[in-house]
Each structure stands twice: as C-alpha cells, then as structure tokens.
N, C-alpha and C positions, 0 to 999 in steps of 0.2 A: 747562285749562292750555295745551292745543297752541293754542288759541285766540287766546291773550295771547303766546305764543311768537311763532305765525304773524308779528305786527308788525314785530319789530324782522329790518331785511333786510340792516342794518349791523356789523359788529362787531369791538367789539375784545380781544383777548387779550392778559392783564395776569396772571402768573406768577410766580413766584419761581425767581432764576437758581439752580438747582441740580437733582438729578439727578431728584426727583418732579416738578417743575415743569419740568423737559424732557418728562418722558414724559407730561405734562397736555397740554403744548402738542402735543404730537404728538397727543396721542389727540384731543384736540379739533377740530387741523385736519382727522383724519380720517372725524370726525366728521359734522363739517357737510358736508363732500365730498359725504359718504353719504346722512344724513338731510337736508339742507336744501342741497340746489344750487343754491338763488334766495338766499342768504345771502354777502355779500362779506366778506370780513377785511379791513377798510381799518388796522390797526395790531397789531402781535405787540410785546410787551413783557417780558421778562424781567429782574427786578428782583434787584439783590444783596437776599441776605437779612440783616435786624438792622442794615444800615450807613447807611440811609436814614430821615431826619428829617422832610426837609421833600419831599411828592408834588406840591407846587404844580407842576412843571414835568413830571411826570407828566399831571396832569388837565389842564394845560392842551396837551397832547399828543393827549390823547384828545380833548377838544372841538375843539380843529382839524380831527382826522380826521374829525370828521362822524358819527360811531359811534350807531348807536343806544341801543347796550347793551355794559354790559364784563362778557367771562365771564372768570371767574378762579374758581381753589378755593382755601376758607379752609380749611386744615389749620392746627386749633389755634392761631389764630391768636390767641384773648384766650390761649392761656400765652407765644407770643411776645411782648406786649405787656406782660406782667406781669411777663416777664424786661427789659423795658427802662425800667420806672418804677422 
C-alpha cells in the first residue's frame, strides 16, 4: 500500500463543511506535513452538507488543480444518500 501511496504527490482535500469535517481537514493537513513532506495540497474544499446536487463544479475544480488524488472521509455517507432519495 505505501507503494501505491508513494505516487500520488498531488492532492486535494474535499470535506464536509461542518464540525468533523473541520477537524478531518485539520488532521489531514497535519498529517501530510508529518508523514509525507514531498506531498502538495494544491485544493482544500469544504462542502455544505445535504444542500448540494449537482458536484459538476466541484470535480471540475479538482481537475483544474492538477490533483493527483482526492482524500476525503465517507462517514456514512450511503445513510446520507438514503436520506435524500
């Protein structure tokens, strides 16, 4: 796995704007600080949560940036989805 990690030197973070998805963001950037110093954050993103439909202008956000890889955590995220069908 560190192997497949090593790759991506890009990245972007994609969140949910509230109070876990602050402290993901946090923990993340200090993360990579720590563990991976060859690693740039070229996009941070904090998303309302449940009010968004359409991520077209999200992804097309992140492929701009250039990003190798988007780190985000899915907390429950199929019962958020289940609540909006």
């Amino acid at each position: 796995m560190d192997e497949f990690l090593s790759h991506f030197k890009k990245e972007y973070l994609f969140n949910g704007d509230y109070s876990t998805g602050h402290g993901i963001q946090k923990g993340m950037r200090a993360n990579l600080a720590t563990m991976r110093p060859d690693v740039t954050i070229v996009g941070d993103e904090l998303v309302p949560l449940m009010k968004i439909n359409d991520f077209a202008p999200y992804v097309e956000k992140i492929k701009a940036s250039g990003a190798d890889a988007v780190m985000m955590l899915r907390v429950q995220a199929e019962r958020m989805v289940q609540r909006t069908e």
